[in-house]
PAFITOR-471173 format. One line per 5 residues: number of its first residue (from 1); for each residue y, z, x of N, C-alpha, C. Coordinates in Angstrom, 3 decimals. Atoms other than C-alpha are relative to their C-alpha. Last residue first. Layout:
! PAFITOR-471173
NUM	Y/Z/X/Y/Z/X/Y/Z/X; ... .
This chain:
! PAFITOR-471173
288	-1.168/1.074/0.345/-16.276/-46.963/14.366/1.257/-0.149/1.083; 0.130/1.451/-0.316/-18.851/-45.120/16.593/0.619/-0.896/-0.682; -0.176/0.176/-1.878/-17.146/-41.927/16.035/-0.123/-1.423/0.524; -1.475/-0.018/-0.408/-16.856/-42.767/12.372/0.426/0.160/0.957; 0.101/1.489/0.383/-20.358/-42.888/11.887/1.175/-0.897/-0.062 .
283	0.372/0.786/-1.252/-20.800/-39.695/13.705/0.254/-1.790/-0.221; 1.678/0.562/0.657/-19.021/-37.514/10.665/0.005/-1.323/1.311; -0.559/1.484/1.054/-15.756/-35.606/12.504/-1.499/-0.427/-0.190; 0.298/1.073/-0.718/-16.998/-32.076/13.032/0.223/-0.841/-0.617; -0.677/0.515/-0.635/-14.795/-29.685/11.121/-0.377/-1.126/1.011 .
278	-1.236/0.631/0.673/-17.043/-28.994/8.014/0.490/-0.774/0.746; 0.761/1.142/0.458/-19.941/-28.160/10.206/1.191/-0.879/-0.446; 0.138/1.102/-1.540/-17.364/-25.447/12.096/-1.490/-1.287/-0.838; -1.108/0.021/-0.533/-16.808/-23.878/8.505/0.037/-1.307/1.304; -0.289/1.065/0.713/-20.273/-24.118/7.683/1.345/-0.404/-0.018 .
273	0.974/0.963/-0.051/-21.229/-21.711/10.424/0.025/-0.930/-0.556; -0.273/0.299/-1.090/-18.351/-19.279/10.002/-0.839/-1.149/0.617; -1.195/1.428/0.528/-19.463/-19.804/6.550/0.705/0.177/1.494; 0.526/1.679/0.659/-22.828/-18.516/7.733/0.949/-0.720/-0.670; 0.647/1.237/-0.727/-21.625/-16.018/10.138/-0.209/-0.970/-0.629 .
268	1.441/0.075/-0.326/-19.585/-14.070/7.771/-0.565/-1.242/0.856; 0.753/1.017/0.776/-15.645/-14.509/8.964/-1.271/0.384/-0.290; 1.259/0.579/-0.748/-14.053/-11.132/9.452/-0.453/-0.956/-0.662; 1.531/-0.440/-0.042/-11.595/-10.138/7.170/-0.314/-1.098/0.756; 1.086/0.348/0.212/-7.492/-10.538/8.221/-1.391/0.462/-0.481 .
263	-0.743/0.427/1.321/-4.372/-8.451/8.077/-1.194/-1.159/-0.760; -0.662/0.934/-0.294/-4.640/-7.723/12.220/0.114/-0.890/-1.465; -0.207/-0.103/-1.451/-5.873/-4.225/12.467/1.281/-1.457/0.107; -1.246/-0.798/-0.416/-5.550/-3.103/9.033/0.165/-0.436/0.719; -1.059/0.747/0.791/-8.032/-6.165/7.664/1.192/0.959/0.496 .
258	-1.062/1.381/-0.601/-10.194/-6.100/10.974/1.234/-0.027/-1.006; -0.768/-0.626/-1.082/-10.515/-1.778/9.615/0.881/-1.613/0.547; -1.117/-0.702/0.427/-11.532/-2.976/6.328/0.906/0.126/1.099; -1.052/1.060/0.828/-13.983/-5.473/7.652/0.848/0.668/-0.406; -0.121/1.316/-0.873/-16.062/-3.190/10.630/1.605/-1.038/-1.189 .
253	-1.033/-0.457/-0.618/-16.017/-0.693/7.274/0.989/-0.760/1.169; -1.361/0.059/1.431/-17.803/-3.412/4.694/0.899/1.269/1.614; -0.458/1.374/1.362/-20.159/-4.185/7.258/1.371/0.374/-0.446; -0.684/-0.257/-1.484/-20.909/-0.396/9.310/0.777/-1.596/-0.343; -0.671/-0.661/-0.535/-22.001/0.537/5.653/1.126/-0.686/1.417 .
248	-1.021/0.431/1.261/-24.078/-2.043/4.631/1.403/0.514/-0.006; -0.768/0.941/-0.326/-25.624/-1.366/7.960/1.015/-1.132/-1.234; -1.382/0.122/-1.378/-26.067/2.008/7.315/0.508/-1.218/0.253; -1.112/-1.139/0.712/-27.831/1.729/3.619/1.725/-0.569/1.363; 0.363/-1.137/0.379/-30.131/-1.275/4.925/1.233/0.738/-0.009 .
243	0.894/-0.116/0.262/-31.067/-4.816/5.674/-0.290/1.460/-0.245; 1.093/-0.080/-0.900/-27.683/-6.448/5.657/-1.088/0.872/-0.624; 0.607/-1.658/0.191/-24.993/-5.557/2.559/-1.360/0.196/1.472; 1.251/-0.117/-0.277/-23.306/-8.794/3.777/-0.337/1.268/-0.123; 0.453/-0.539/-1.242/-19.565/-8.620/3.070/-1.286/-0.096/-0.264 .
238	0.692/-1.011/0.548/-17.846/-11.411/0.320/-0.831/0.421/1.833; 1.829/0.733/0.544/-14.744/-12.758/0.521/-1.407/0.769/0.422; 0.006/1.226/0.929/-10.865/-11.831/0.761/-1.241/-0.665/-0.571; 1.214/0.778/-0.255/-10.253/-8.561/1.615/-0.283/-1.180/-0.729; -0.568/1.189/-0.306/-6.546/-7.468/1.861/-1.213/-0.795/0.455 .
233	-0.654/0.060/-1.981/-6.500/-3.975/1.670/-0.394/-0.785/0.601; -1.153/-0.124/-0.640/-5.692/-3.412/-1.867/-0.047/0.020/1.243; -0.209/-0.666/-0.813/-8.951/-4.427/-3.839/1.727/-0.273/0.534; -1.562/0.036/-0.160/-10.288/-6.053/-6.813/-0.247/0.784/1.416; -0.133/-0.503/-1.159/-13.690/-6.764/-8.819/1.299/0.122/0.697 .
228	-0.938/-1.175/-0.230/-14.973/-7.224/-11.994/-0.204/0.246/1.496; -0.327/-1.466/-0.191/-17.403/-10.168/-12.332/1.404/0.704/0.161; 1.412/-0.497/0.576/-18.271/-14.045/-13.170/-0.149/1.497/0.102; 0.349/0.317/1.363/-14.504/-15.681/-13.663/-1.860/1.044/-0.063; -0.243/1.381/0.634/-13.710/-13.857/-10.404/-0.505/0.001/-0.964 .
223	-0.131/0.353/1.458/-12.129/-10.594/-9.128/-0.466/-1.902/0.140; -1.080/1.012/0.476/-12.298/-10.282/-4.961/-0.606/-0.374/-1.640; -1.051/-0.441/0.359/-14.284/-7.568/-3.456/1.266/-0.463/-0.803; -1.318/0.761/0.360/-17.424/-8.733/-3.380/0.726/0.736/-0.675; -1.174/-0.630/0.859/-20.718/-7.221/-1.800/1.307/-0.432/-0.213 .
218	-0.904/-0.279/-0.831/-23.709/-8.782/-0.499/1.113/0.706/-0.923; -0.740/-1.207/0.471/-27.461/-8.530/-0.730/1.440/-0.162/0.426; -0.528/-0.568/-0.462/-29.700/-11.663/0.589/1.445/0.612/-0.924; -0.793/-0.650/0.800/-32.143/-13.749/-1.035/0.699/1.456/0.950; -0.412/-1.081/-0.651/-34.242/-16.710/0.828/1.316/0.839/-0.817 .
213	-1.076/-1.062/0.251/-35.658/-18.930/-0.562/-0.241/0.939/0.397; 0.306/-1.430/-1.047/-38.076/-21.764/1.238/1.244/0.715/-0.621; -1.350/-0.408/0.160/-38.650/-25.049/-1.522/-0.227/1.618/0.471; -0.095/-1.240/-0.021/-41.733/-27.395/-0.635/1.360/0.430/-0.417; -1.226/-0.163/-0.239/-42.516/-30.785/-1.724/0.182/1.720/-0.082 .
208	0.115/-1.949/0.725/-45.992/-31.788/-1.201/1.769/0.032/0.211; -0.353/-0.181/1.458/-46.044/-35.942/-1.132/0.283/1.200/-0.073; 0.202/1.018/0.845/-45.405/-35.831/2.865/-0.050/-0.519/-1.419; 1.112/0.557/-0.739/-44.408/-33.153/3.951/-0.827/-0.531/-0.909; 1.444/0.942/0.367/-41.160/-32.797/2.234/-1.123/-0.003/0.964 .
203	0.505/0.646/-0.976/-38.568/-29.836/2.544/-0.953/-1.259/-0.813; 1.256/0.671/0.826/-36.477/-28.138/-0.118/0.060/-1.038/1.611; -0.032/1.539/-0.734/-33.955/-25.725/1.423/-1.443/-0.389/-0.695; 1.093/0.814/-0.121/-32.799/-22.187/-0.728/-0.098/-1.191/0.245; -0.406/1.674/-0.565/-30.324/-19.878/-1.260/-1.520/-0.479/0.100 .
198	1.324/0.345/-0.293/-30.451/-16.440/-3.754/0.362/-1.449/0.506; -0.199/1.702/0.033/-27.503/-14.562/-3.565/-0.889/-0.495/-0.001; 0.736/0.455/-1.558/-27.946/-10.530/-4.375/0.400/-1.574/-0.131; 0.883/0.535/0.756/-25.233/-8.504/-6.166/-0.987/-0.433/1.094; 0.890/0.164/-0.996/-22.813/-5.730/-5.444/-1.432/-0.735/-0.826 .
193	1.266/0.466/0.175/-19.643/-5.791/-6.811/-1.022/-0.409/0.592; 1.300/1.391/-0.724/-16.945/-4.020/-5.225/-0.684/-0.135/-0.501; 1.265/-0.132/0.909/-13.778/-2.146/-6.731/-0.824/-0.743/0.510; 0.905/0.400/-0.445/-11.062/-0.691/-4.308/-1.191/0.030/-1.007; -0.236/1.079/-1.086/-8.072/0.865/-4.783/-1.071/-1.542/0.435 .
188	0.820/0.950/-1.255/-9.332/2.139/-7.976/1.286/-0.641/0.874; -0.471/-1.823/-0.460/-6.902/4.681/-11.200/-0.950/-1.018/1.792; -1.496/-0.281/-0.150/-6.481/0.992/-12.835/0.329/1.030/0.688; 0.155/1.477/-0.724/-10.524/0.205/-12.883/1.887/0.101/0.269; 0.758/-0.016/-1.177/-11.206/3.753/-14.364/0.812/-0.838/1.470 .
183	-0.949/-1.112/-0.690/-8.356/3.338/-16.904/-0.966/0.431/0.898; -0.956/0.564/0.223/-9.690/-0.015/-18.397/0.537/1.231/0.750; 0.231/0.573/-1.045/-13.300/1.026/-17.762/1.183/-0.395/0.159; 0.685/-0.974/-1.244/-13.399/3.788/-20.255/0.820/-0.565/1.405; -1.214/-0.915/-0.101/-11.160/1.259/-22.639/-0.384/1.516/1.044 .
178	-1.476/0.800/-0.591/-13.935/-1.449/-22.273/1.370/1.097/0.309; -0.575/0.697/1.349/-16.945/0.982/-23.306/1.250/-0.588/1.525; -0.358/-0.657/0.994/-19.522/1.406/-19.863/1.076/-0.702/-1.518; 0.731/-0.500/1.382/-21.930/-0.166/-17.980/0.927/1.013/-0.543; 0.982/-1.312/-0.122/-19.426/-1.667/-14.948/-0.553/0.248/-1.826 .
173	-0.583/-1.131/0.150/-18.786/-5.397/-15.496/-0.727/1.620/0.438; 0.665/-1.585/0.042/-20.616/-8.622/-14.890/1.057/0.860/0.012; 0.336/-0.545/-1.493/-19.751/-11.880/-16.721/-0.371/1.102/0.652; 0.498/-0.968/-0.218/-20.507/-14.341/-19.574/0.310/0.301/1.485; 1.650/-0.101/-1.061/-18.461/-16.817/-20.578/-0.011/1.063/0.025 .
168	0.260/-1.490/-0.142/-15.750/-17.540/-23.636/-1.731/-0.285/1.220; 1.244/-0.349/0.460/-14.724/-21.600/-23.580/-0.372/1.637/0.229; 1.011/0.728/0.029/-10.800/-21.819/-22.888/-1.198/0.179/-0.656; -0.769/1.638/-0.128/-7.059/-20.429/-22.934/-1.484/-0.952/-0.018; -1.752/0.534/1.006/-7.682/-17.209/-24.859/0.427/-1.181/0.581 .
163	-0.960/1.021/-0.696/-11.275/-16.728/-23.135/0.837/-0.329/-0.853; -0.846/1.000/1.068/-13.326/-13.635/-24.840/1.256/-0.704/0.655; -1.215/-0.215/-0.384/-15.689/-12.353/-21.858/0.728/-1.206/-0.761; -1.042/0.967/-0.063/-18.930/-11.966/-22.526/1.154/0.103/0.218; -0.983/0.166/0.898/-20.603/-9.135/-21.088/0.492/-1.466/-0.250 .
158	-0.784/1.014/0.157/-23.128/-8.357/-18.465/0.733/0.017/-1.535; 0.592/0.265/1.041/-23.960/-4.839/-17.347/0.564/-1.781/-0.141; -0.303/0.907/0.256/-23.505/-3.143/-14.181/-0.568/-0.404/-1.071; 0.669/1.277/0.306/-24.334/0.296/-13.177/1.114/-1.196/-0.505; 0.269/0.586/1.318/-21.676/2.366/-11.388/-1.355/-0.787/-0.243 .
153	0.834/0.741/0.477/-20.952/4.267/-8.411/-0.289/-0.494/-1.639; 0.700/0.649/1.024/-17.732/5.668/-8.218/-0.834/-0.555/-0.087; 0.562/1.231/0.101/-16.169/6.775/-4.383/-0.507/-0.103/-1.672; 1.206/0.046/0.894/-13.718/8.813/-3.533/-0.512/-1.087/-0.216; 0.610/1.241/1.212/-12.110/9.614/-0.524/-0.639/0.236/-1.199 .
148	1.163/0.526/0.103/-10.453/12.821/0.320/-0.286/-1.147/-0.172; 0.445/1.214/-1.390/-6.855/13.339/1.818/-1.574/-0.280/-0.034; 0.390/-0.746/-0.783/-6.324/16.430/-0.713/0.013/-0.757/1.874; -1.188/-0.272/-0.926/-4.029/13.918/-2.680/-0.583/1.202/1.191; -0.309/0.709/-1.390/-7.600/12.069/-2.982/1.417/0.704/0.394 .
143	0.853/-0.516/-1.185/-9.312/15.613/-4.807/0.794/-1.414/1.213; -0.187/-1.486/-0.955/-6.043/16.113/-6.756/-1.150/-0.283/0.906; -1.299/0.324/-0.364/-6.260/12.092/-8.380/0.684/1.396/1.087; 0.682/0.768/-1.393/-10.097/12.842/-8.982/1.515/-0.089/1.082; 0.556/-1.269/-1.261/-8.774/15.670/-11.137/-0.454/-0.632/1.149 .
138	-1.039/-0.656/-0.348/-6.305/13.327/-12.969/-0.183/0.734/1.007; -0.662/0.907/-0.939/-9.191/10.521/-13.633/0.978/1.121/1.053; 1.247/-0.063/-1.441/-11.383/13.620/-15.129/0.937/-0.810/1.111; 0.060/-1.292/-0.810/-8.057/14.230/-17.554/-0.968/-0.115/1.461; -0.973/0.140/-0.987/-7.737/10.389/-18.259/0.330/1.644/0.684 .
133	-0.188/0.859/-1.121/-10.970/10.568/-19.037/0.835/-0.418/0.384; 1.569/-0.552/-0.764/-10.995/13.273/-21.817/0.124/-0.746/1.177; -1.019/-1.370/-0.527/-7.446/11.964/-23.022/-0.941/0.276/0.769; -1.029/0.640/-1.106/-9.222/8.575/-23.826/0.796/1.168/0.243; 0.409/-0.489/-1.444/-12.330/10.316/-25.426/0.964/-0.275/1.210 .
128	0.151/-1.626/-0.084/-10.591/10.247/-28.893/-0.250/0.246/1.152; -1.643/-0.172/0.062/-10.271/6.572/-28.956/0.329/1.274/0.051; -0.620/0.627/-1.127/-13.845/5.925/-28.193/1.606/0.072/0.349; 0.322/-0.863/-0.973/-14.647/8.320/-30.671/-0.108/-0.312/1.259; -0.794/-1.509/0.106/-13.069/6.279/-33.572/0.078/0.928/1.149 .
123	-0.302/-0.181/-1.235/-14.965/3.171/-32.911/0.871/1.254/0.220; -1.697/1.032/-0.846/-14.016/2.091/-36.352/-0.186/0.228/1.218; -0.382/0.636/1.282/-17.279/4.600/-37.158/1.634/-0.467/0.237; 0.679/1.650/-0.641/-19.265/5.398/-33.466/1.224/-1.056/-1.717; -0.658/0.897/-1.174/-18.162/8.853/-33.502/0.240/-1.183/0.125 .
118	-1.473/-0.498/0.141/-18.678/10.085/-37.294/0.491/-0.721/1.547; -0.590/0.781/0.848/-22.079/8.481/-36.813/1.364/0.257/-0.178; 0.109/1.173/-0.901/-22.987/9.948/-33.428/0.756/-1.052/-1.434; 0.351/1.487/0.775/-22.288/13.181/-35.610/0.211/-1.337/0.929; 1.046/0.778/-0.649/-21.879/15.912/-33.292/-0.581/-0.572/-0.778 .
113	0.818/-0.918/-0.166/-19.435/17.726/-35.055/-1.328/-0.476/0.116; 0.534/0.958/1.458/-17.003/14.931/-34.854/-1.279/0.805/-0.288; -0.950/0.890/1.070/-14.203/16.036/-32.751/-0.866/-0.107/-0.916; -1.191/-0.367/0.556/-16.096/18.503/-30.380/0.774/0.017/-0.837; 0.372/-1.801/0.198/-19.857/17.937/-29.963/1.376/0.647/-0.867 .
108	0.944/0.016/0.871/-18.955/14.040/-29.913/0.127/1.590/-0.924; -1.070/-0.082/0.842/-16.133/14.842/-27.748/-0.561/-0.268/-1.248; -0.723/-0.634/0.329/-18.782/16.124/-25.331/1.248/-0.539/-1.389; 0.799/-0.743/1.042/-21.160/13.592/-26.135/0.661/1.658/-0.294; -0.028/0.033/1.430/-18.567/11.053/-25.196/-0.780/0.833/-0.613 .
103	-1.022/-0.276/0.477/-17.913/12.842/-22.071/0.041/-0.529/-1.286; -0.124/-0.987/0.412/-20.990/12.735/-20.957/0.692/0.766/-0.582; 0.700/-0.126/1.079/-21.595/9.195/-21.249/-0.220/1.768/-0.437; -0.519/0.253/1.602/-18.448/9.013/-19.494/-0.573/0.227/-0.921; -1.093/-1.007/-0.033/-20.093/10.956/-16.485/0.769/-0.632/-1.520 .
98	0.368/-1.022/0.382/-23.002/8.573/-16.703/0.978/1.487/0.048; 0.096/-0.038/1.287/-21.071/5.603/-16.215/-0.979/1.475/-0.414; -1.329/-0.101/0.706/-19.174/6.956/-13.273/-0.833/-0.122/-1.302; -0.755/1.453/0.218/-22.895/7.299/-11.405/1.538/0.211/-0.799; 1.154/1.033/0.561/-23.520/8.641/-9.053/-0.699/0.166/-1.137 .
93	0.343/-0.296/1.526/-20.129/10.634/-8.240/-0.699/-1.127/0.290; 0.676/1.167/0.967/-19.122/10.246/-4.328/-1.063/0.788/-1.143; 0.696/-0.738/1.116/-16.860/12.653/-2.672/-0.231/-1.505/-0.846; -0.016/1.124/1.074/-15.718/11.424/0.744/-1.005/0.473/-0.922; -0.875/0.756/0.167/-14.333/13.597/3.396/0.094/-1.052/-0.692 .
88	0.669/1.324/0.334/-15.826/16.980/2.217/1.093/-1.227/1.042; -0.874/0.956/-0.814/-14.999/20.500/2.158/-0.976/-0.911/-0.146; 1.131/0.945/-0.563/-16.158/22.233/-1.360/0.917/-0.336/1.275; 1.157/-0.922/0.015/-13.711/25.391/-2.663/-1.253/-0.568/0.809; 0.298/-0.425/-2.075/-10.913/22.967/-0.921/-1.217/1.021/-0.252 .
83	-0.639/-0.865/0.032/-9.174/22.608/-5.277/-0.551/0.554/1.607; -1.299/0.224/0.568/-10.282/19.500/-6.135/0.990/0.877/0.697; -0.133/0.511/-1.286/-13.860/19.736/-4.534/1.521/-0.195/0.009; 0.607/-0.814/-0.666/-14.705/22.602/-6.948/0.792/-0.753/1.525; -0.289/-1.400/0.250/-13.038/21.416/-9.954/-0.433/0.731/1.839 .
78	-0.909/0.942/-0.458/-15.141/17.996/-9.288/1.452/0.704/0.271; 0.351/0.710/-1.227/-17.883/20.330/-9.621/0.745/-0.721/0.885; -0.103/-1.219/-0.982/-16.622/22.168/-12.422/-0.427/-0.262/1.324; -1.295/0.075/0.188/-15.504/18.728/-14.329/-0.434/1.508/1.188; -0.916/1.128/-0.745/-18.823/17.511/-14.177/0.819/0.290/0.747 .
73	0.527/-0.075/-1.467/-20.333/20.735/-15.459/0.262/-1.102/1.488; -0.765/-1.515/-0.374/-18.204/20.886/-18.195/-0.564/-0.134/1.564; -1.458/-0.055/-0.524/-18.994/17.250/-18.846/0.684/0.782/0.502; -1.088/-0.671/1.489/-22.689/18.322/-19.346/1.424/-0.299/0.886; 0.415/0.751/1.147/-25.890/17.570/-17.144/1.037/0.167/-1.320 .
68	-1.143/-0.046/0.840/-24.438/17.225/-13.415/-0.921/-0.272/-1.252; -0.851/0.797/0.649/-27.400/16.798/-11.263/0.943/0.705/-1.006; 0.438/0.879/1.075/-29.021/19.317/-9.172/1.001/-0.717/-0.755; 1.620/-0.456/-0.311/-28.782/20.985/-5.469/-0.388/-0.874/-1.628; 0.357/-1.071/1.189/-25.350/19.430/-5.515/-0.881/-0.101/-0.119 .
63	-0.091/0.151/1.497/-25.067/17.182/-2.442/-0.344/1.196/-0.757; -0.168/-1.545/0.859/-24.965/16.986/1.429/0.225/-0.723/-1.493; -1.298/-0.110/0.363/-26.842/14.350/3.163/0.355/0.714/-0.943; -0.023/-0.824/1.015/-30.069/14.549/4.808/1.471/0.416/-0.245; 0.042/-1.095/-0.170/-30.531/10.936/6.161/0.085/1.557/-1.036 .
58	-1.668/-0.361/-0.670/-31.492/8.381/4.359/-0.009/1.235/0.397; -1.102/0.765/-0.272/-34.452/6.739/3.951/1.080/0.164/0.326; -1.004/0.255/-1.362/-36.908/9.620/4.455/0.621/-1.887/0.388; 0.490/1.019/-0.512/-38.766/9.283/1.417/0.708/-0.516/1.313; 1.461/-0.508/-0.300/-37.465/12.655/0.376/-0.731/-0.794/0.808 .
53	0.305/-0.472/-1.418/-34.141/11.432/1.445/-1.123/0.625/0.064; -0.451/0.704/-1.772/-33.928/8.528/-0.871/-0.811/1.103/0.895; 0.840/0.385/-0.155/-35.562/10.417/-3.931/-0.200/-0.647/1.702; 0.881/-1.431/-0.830/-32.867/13.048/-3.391/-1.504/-1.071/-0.012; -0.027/-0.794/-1.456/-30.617/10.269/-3.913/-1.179/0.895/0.451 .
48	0.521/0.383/-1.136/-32.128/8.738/-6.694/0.206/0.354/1.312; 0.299/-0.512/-1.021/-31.286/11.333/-8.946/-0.951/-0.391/0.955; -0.041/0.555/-1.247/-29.072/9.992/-11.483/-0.598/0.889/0.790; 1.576/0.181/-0.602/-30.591/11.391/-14.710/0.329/-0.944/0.973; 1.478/0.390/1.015/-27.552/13.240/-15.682/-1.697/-0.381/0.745 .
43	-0.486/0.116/1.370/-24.893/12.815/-12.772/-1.570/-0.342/-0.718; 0.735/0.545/1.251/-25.560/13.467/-9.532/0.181/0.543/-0.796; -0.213/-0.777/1.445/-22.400/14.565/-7.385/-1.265/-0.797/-0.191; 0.162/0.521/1.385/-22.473/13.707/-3.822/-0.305/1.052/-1.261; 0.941/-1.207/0.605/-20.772/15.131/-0.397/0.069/-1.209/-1.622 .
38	-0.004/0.622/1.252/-20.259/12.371/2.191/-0.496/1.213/-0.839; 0.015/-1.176/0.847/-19.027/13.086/5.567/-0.062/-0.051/-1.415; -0.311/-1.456/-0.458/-17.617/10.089/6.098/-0.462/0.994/-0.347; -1.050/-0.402/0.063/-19.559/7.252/4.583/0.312/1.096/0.585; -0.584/0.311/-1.012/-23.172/6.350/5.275/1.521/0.304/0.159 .
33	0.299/-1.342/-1.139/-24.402/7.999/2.096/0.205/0.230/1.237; -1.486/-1.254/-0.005/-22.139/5.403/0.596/-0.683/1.109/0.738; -0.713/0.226/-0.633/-24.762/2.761/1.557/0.809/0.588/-0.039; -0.212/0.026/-1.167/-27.674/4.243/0.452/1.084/-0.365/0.721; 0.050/-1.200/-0.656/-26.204/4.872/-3.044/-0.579/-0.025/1.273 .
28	-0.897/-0.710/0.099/-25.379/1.102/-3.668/0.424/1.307/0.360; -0.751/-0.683/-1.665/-28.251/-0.516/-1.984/1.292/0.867/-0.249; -0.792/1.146/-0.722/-29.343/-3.352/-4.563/0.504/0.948/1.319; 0.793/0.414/-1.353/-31.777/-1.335/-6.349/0.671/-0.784/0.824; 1.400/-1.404/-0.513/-30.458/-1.660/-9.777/-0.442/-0.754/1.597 .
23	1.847/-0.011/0.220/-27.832/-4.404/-9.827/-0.424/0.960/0.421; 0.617/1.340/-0.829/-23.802/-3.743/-9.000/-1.963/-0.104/-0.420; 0.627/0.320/1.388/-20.877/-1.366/-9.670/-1.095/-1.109/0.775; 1.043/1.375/-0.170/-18.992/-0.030/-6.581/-1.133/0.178/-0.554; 0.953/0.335/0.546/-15.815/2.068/-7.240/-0.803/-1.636/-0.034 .
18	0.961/0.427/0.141/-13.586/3.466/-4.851/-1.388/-0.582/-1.004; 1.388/0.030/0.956/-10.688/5.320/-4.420/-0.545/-1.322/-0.113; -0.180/1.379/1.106/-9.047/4.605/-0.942/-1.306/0.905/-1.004; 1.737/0.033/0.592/-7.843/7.892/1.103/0.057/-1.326/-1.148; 0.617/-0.408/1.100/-3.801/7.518/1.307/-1.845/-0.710/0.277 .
13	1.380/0.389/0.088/-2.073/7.428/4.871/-0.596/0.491/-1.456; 0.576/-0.563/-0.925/1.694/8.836/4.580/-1.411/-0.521/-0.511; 0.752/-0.326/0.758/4.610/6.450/3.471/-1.612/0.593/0.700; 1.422/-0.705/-0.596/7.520/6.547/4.895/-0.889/-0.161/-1.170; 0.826/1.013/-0.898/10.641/4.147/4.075/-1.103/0.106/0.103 .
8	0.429/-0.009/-1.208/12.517/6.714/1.841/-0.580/-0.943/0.148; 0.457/1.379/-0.319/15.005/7.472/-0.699/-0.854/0.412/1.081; -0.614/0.152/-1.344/16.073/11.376/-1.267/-0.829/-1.470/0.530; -0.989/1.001/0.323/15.476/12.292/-5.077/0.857/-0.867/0.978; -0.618/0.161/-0.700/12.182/14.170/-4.862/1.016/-0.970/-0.115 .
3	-0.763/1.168/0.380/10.157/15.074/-7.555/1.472/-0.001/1.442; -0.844/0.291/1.203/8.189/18.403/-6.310/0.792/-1.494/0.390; -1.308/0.587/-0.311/5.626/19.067/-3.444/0.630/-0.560/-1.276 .
């Protein structure tokens, strides 16, 4: 469909891209395997999936018989789902950072005749690869006008983060260069960090003093001072990854859908729980 010059009101349902960055082992690829119809890409030496369903954790979900080991091969894959050669309704790449890292060794190969030193000198070959990944971005951009999802898995790394009005802290990001992630994180509807919480109650019996933690998996959609994160459909705090792929899954969807339905997310039980603590008046003030 061509440039159109006729105003309008309409706008027709868009697929959400996706990227969710977050600790090893935290649940990231089980829980997209729960997604629509999910076809995956492994990338390089991503190939926990197939570990998943050997070990019958997840079902048997469709994917490329082997990983992606060359940008070409990226790009012919993504090439594949771009163009209806693949059907699908949500194409998830595991991982994004290993697709960049393939792309710098392509432009490596290319620009700097595979000198890591010729790449890496002013950063030079970080500035070279920015056409490279705004091309991959372009092809993801044909597989959602198809009406696909996509999704991005990422690792996470920490970083400082240089503060222009205060002290510089440390926070989490996806594992790649800043200007990768700068047109990744701009091409996303939807970025989630996935960490774990660790709580914990200290008891006494008698001199022994105990302390009971408990650590639970959740996912955040909302940017703060300690991670990368964002979204467009109006989530405000963090979903419970629960005790496995699907129900990490049935979580974060359950909350997307309350946010279309009525503009809201679902309370989690336990601030729905501290919430109503909050609102009881304190007893000492009853009896005043």
């Amino acid at each position: 469909m061509g440039f159109s010059l006729v105003p309008t009101n309409e706008v027709k349902p868009m697929p959400t891209v996706a990227i969710n960055h977050g600790v090893p082992g935290i649940g990231k690829t089980s829980m997209w395997a729960y997604a629509p119809d999910p076809l995956f890409l492994m990338v390089d030496e991503e190939v926990g999936l197939k570990m998943l369903i050997a070990q019958k954790r997840l079902p048997n979900v469709a994917h490329f018989p082997e990983p992606a080991r060359s940008a070409e091969e990226v790009i012919e894959a993504t090439q594949a789902v771009a163009t209806g050669k693949i059907k699908c309704k949500t194409f998830v790449t595991d991982t994004a950072n290993s697709v960049i890292g393939l792309i710098y060794k392509q432009v490596c190969a290319e620009c700097y005749n595979n000198s890591m030193v010729e790449f890496m000198s002013f950063h030079a070959g970080y500035e070279t690869s920015i056409p490279y990944i705004a091309n991959y971005i372009r092809l993801l951009a044909k597989i959602r006008d198809r009406g696909i999802a996509i999704t991005l898995i990422a690792h996470t790394r920490i970083k400082t983060f240089k503060n222009p009005l205060g002290p510089d802290y440390d926070r989490y990001i996806p594992q790649m260069h800043d200007k990768a992630w700068e047109l990744l994180n701009n091409f996303a509807d939807l970025v989630l960090f996935s960490n774990y919480e660790v709580t914990g109650e200290k008891a006494s019996k008698g001199k022994i003093k105990t302390t009971t933690q408990q650590t639970t998996a959740y996912l955040y959609p909302v940017r703060s001072p300690a991670f990368d994160a964002k979204n467009r459909h109006g989530l405000t705090g963090k979903i419970a990854m629960g005790k496995s792929g699907q129900e990490a899954w049935n979580n974060l969807e359950r909350n997307l859908k309350s946010c279309r339905a009525t503009g809201k997310q679902e309370v989690e039980p336990e601030e729905q729980k501290q919430a109503e603590t909050e609102s009881q008046p304190e007893t000492g003030k009853e009896a005043a």
